[in-house]
N, C-alpha and C positions, 0 to 999 in steps of 0.2 A: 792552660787557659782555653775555654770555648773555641772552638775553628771553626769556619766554613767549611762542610766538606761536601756538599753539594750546592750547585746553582743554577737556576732556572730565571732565563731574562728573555720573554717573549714581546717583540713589538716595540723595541727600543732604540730611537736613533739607524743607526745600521745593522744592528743585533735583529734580525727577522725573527729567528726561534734557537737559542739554545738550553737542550734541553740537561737537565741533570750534569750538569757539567763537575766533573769532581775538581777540587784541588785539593792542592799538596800544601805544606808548609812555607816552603818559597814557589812563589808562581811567575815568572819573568816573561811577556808579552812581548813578543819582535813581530813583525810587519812592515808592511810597505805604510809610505803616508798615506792617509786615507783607510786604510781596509778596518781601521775599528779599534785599534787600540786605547785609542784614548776615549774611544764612547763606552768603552768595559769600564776604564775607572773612572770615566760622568756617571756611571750610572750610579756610583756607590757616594760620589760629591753630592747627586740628587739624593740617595737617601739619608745623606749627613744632614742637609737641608730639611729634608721632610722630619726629622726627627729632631730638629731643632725649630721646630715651628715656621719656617722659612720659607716651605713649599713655595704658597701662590704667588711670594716674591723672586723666588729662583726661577718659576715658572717665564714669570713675565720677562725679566733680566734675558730670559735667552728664545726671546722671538714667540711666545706663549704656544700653546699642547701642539701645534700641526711641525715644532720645530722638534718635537721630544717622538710622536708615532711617526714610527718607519713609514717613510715617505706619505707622512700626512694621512689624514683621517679618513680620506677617500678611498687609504689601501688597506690602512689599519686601524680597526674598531676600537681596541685598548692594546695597555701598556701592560705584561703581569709577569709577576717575580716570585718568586720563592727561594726563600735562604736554609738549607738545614745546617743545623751547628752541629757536629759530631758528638758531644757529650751535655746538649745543653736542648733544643728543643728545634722550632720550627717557624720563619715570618716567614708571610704572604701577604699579596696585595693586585690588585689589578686597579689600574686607572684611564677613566673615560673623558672623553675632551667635551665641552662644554656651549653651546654657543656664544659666548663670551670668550672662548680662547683655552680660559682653562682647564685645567686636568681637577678631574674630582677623584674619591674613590668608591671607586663601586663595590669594592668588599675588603677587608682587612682582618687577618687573622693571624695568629699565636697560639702555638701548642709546645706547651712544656713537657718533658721529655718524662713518660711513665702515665700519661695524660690526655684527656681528650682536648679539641682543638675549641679554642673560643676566639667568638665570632667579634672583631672589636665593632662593627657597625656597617652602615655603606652609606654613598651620600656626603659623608663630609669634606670639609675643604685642606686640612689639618689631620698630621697622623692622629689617629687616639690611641697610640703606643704608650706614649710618655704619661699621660694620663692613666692609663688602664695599672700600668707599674706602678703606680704614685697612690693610687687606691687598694693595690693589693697589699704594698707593703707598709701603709696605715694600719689595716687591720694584724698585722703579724707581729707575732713575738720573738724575741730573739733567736731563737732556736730554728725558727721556721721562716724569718727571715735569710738566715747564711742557706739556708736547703733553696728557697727560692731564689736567691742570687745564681746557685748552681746549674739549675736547671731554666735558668730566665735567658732566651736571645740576648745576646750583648749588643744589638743595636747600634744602644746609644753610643757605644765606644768604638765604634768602628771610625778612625781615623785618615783621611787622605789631606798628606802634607803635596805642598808645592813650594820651593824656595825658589822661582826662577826669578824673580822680581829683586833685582839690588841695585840699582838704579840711584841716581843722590836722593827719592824719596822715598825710597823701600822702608816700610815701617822697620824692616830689625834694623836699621841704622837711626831711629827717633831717639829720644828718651822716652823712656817707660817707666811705668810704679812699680816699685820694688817689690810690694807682694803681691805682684801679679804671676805668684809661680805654681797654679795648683796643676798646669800641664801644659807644653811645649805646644804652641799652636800652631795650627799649619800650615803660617805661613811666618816662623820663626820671631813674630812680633813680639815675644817679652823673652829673648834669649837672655840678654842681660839679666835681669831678675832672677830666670831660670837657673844660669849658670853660678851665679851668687849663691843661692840655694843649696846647689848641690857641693859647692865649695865648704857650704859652714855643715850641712848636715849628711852629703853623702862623698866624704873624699874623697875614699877609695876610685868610686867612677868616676869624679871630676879629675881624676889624676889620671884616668884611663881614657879620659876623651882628650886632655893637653896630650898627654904621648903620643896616642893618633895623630893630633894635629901638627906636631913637632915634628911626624916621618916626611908631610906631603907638604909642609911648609918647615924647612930649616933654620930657615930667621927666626920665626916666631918662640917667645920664649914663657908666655905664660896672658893670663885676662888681670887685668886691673879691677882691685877690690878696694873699694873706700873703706873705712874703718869708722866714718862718723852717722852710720845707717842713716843715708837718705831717704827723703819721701819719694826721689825719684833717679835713675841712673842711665846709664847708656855705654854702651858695648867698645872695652876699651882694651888695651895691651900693648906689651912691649916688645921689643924687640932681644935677639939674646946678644950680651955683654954692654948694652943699658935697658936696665932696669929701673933707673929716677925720668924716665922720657915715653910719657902714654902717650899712644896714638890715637885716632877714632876709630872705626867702622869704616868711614869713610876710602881713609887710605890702604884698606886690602882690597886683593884682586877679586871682581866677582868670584872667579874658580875658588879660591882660600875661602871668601866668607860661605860661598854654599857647604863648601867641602865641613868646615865648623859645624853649621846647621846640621849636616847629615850626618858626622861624629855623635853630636849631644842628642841626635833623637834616637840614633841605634846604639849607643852607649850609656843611657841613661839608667836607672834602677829598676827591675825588673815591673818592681810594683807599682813606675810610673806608668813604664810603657805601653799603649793601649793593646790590647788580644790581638787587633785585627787592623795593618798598617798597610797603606798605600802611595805609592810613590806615581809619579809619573816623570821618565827624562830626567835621573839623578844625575845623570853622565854630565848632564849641559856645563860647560867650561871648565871641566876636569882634564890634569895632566892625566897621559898613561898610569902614571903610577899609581896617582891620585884614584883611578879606577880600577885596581887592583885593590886597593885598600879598601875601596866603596864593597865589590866584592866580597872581598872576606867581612867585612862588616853585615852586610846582610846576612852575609852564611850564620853568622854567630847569632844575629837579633830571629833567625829563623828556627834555630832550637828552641826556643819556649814562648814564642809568637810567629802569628803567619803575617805574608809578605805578600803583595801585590805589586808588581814594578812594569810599568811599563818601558822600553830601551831601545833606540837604536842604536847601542853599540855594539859593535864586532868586540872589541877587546872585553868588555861587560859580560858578553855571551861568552870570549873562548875560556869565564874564569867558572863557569855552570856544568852540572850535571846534564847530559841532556834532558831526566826526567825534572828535572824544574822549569824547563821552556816550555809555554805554548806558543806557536807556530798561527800569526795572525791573518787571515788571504779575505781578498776580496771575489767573491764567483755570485754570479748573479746577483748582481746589486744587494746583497749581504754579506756581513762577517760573519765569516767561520774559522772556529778554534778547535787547533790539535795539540795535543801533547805530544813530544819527541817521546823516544825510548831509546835507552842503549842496544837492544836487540833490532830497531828497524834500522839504526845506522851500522852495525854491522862492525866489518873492515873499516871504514872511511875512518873512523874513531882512532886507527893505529898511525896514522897519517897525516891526519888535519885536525886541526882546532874546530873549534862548534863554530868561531868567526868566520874564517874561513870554508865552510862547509857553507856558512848563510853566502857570504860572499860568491861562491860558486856556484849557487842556486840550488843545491842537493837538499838543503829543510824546509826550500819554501818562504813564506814569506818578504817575496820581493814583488816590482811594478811586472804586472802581467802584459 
């Protein structure tokens, strides 16, 4: 599937300039609070937004343009990015603040990979991404549709989940519509549905996300599935040695229900999974253990999609390659991002865990 394999995010929140920033398959984000972490994966929720028509509403939600340019407009003129996909083409954009508050875009472009680059417009308030696709692939025929899927930015599927919300009103503990399953949303709201789904038509992995959820919860012994297809369900199960006794949502432990969420979204069927996934703070209410399996979990979901995580955990990190960490700091009122290497770390490596090593302050990434 399409990867990111470079990144360019100048003028963004605490992101001052980074330029061509390469990633990898799995990319795991440690830092101090503060130094940017979590402005790396806003910045990819802002283009989920932008490509969901949401912009000048997400805009406004978070304090409108002088909250999005590194330290407001007075320092910085615009906001501008560039995505290159490794086997697929090229998005860009730059965005200017408005007197009114918002952000517009001053230029917007797309170049498919064997291709010169075209220009989507400037001026507008609205990606004209999703448009510009929607007209090309009108005029195409089958044939030259699957070719321009291949070489088209994947964009639109660039997914950043958050389950940190389970709370008694956290939508994945509502009821929901049962065919509400065309993809696990990123904030686990049609799990139920979802998991139904994969029950009746992909078992295999539905049996493969219950086993997971069986190592880091012991009790648990499977999800309740009604048999009289309702128009609506809500997220139930039992315990093992009764099976006539559902319980709700309700009654697991925040750690179990995220732990769930994050089984069925890296365990799910290859051809659900989006290209391009993003986590922020999976760890949150996770046993040890439970974060060893989150681990290998990613490791597995990052062979044939890539990974964005941001984490402070030690035990997260001592389960990583060093070349899958970057290294988060704050220096001059910007973040800056490094990638580890097994070669800079040397010896330390025969001795200490990557936890421990952060812990130590030998990779960086701690309060300066």
């Amino acid at each position: 599937m399409p990867a990111i394999s470079k990144l360019t995010i100048a003028g963004y929140k605490s992101i001052r300039e980074l330029r061509e920033f390469e990633l990898r398959d799995l990319n795991v984000l440690i830092g101090a609070n503060g130094a940017g972490k979590s402005n790396f994966i806003g910045f990819f929720r802002m283009l989920a937004e932008m490509h969901g028509q949401r912009f000048q509403l997400h805009v406004q939600r978070e304090a409108g343009a002088d909250a999005f340019l590194h330290y407001g407009r007075k320092q910085t003129k615009e906001i501008e990015a560039t995505l290159d996909f490794d086997e697929s083409g090229t998005y860009a954009f730059a965005l200017v603040p408005t007197s009114e508050n918002r952000l517009i875009f001053a230029n917007e472009r797309v170049r498919h990979h064997g291709f010169e680059p075209v220009s989507l417009g400037a001026g507008h308030a609205e990606s004209a991404f999703a448009d510009y696709v929607r007209n090309v692939r009108a005029n195409l025929g089958p044939g030259e549709n699957d070719f321009f899927e291949r070489i088209n930015p994947p964009i639109d599927r660039v997914r950043v989940y958050h389950f940190h919300d389970t709370g008694e009103t956290a939508r994945v503990k509502q009821i929901q519509q049962s065919n509400d399953t065309l993809r696990l949303k990123p904030d686990a709201s049609n799990l139920a549905p979802f998991l139904r789904m994969l029950r009746e038509e992909h078992e295999a992995y539905y049996r493969m996300i219950v086993d997971s959820i069986r190592l880091v919860a012991p009790f648990f012994d499977d999800f309740v599935h009604r048999e009289d297809n309702p128009p609506t369900v809500e997220l139930e199960w039992t315990e093992k040695g009764d099976p006539d006794t559902p319980f709700k949502a309700h009654v697991l432990s925040d750690g179990t229900l995220r732990f769930i969420c994050l089984a069925t979204l890296l365990q799910q069927p290859w051809e659900l999974m989006p290209p391009i996934i993003l986590l922020d703070e999976p760890e949150l209410g996770l046993h040890p253990f439970a974060i060893n399996m989150l681990a290998s979990l990613l490791k597995r979901a990052s062979e044939r999609r890539q990974l964005i995580v941001a984490t402070q955990s030690m035990q997260l990190l001592s389960c990583l390659a060093p070349e899958d960490v970057v290294v988060v700091d704050r220096k001059d009122n910007a973040s800056t991002f490094r990638r580890l290497s097994e070669t800079e770390l040397g010896s330390w490596l025969d001795e200490y865990s990557l936890g421990e090593l952060w812990e130590m302050n030998v990779l960086g990434g701690r309060p300066a």
